[in-house]
N, C-alpha and C positions, 0 to 999 in steps of 0.2 A: 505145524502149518497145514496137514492135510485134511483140511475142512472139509473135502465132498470124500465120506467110503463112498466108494466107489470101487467096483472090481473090474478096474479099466485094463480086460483085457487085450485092447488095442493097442494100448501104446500110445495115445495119440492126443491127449489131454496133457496139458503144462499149467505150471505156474510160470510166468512170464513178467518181467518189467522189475517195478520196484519193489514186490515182495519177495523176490528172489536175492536182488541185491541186498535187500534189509535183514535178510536174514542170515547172509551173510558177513555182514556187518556186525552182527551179534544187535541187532534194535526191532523196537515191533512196526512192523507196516502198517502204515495208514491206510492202507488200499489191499485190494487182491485183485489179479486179474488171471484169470484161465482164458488158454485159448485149446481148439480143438484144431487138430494139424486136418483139416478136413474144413465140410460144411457144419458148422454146429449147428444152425437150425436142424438140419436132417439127423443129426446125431441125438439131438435132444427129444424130437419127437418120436423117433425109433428105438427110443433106451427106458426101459422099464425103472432107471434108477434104486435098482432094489427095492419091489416089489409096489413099486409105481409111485412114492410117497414125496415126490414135488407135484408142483402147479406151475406153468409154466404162465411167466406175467405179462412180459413184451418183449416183442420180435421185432427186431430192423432189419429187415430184408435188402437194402443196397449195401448195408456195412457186413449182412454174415452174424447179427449179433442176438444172443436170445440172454433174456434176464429171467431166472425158476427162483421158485421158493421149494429148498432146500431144506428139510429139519428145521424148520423154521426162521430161517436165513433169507436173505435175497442174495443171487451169485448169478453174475455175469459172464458167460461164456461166450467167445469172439473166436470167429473163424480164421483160419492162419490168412491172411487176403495181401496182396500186393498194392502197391500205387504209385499215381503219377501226379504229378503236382503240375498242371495245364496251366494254372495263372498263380506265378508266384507271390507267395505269400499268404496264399488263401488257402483253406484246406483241398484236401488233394482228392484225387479222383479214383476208386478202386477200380483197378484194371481184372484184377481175377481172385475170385472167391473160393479158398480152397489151395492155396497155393503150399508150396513143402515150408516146414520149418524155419530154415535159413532165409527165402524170401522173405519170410512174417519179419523176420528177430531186424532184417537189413532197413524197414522205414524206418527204425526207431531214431530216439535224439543223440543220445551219448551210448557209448558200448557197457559200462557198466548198467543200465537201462536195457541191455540189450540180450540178457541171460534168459534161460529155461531149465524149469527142473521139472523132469519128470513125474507125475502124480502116480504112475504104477511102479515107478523103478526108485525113486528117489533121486536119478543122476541128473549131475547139471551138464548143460547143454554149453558150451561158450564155443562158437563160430567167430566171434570177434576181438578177442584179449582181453572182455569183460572182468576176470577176474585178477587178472595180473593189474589192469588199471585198477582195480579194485584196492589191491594190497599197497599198490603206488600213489594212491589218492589221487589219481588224476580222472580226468573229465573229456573224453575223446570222443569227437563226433565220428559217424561212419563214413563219411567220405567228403569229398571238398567243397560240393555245393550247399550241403545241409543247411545254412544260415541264407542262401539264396531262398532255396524253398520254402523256408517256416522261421521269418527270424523272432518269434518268438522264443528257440532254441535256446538264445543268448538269455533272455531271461530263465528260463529256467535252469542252466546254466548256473548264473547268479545264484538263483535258489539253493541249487544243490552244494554251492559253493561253500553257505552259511551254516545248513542243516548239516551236512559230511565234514567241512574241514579241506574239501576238494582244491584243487586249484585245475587252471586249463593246462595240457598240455600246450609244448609248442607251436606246433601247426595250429592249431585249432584255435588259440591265442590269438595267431598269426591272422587265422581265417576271419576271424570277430574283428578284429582292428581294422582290416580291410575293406568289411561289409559296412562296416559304420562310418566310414568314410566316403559312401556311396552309395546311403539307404534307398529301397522302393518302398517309398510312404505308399501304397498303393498297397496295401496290406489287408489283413482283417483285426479290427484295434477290437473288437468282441474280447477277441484268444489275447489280443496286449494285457485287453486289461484284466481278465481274470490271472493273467501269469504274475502282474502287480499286484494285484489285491493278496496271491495268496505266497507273494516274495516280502514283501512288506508289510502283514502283519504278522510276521513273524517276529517284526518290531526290531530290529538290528541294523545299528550302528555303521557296522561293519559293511554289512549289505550296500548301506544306502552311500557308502564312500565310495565301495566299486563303482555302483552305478554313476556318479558324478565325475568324479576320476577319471573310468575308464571309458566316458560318455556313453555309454550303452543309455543314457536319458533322451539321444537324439531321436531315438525310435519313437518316442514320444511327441516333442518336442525343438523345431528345429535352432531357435535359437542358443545362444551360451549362457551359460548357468552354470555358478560358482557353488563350492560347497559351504554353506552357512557355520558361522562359528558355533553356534547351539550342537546340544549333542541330543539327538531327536529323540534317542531310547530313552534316555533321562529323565526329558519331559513326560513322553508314553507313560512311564511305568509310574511316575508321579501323580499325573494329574488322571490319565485314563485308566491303567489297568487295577491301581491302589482302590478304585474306586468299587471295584467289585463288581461293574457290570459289564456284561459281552460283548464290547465293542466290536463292531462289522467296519468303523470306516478310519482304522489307525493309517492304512496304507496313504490316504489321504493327506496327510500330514505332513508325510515325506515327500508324496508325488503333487500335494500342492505346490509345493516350495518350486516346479517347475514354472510356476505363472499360467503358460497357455495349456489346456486341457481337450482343446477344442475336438482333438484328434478323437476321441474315448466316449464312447456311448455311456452316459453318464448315464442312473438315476436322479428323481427329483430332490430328493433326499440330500443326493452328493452334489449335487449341481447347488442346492441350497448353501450347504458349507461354503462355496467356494464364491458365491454371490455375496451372502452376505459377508465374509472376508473384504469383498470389493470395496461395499457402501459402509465401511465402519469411518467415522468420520473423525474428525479433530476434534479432541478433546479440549474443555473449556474448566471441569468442574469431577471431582470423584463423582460425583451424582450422575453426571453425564455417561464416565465405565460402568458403572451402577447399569443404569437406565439400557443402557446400550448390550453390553454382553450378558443383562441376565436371560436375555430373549437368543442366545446363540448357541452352537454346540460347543464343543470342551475342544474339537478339533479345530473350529473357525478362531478360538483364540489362541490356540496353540502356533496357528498358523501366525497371524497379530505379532505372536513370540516373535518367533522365528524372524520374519522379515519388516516387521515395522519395530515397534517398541518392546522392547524385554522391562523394561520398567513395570508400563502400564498394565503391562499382561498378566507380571507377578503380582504389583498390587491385586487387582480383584481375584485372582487364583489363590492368593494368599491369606489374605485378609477382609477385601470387601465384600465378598460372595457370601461373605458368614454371618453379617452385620443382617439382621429381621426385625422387622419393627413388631413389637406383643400387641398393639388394640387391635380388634377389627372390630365388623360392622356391629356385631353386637353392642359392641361399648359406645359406638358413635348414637346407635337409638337410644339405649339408654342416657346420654346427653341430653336427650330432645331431640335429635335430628331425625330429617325421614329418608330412606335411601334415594339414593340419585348419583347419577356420575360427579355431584360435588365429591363424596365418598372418596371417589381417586382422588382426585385432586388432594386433601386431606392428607390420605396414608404417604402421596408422594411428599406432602410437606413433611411429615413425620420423618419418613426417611431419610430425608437432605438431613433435614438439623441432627439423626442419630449415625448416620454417615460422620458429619463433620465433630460427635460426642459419643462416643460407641457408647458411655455409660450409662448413657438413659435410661432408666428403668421406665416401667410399666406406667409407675404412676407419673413421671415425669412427662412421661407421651401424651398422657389426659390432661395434665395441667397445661399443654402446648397447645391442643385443641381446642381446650377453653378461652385461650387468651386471644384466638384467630378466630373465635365465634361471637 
């Protein structure tokens, strides 16, 4: 794990957060994160790095924070800094840059998040029972108010619930039930929803029961909302992930099923899904799911599943979606025709009748066009 040599004979460099815990864990970290028990800007422009070979890329001077290119790496170094959180729920306020260790490890969310290990010594640092809650599976905030100040905790929380196996200890249980009983929607839903999108595509079942269950969904949404008989991972892994491409908006699908969104600095894109979900209308004719969901995402009729028709949804996920009519416009000229929006019209006829005859062949499509010319 000791990605920067470095011959920190300070002391004063750590690895911190969750690639200490993960490594602990015996798993690989998603992330790194060093901090310098000091100012790291001042540390980093003051340090030759063995024999000068980074570049340093960006400095955030209210947070303490410098991003270097390293052996051809980018690596984020963050000054040990304190804070206060002035309006809750919003991010917080740094009070002092440079503060000792234990101040840095105490904003954290849960104490297993809340380790250091040394980058000169190799030793871990635990001021908070990090490790012990580690071997106990449990999830322990650092102190009472933690979910006042930042309730996006609780989703993460969540998160780590799914990914570790974790469960809450009891206070902390205790604290989350409480807070939910008594939200300040007056938050920053930015940080909601990133902690959504990256709880929820993680694509889990399991997850998404806590969250309804344990209503940790009010933070969202204030109304009641039941948990849907569909098994959400089922459909995911069926219709979206089987599919081979990268989906960005699985989380969607779960946290659709809330109804109101309003709360969540949406993209156009995601706002799209959740519109067209609205305006899907009553069906009259397979031609019409036809016509209707081939213009939608795979998550807006997922959605469809979920809360209106599992029928209608599987038909065309199952079967209609597949149904192509063979003429196009070439074959239409060669009839005689000349292009024009009759054209659609045409290929829609073609479809209805091989929608309601999937066996149509090629040449049966020509001889349809014929008998309607």
């Amino acid at each position: 794990m000791n990605i920067l040599k470095i011959n920190d004979t300070s002391n004063k460099l750590y690895y911190v957060g969750g690639v200490v815990r993960d490594e602990l864990l015996g798993i690989e970290s998603l992330d790194v994160d060093i901090t310098y028990v000091g100012n790291a800007i001042d540390f980093v422009k003051n340090n030759d790095f063995n024999d000068g070979q980074f570049e340093i890329l960006q400095i955030n001077e209210p947070f303490g924070t410098v991003r270097i290119l390293f052996d051809g790496q980018e690596v984020d170094i963050a000054s040990t800094r304190s804070e206060i959180y002035e309006k809750k729920g919003h991010l917080p306020t740094v009070t002092k840059i440079g503060c000792s260790l234990k101040e840095d490890v105490l904003r954290r969310d849960f104490t297993v998040n809340a380790l250091a290990k040394s980058i000169a010594t190799g030793e871990i640092v635990d001021y908070v029972g990090g490790v012990e809650d580690l071997k106990n599976k449990k999830l322990r905030i650092l102190h009472d108010k933690s979910f006042i100040d930042d309730p996006t905790r609780i989703l993460r929380g969540l998160k780590f619930s799914v990914r570790f196996g974790f469960e809450l200890e009891e206070n902390t249980k205790n604290l989350q039930e409480k807070y939910l009983k008594n939200i300040n929607h007056d938050m920053c839903y930015k940080r909601v929803k990133k902690e959504l999108i990256e709880t929820f595509n993680l694509n889990s079942q399991a997850a998404f029961e806590k969250f309804i269950n344990e209503k940790i969904y009010k933070l969202v949404c204030e109304k009641n909302v039941e948990l849907p008989n569909e098994n959400i991972e089922n459909l995911v892994k069926k219709y979206i992930i089987s599919s081979g491409k990268n989906p960005q908006n699985i989380w969607l699908v779960y946290v659709g099923v809330l109804g109101d969104l309003s709360k969540l600095p949406l993209t156009k894109n995601e706002q799209k899904i959740l519109n067209d979900f609205s305006s899907i209308p009553e069906f009259k004719s397979d031609f019409e799911i036809y016509k209707t969901f081939e213009k939608m995402s795979v998550e807006t009729i997922l959605l469809y599943w979920i809360l209106k028709d599992k029928k209608i949804a599987q038909k065309y996920l199952d079967k209609l979606f597949k149904i192509k009519i063979e003429i196009n416009g070439n074959d239409l000229v060669k009839m005689g025709l000349k292009p024009s929006k009759k054209f659609g019209e045409i290929f829609d006829y073609i479809l209805e009748k091989k929608i309601e005859t999937p066996t149509l062949t090629k040449n049966d499509e020509i001889k349809l066009v014929r008998d309607i010319i």
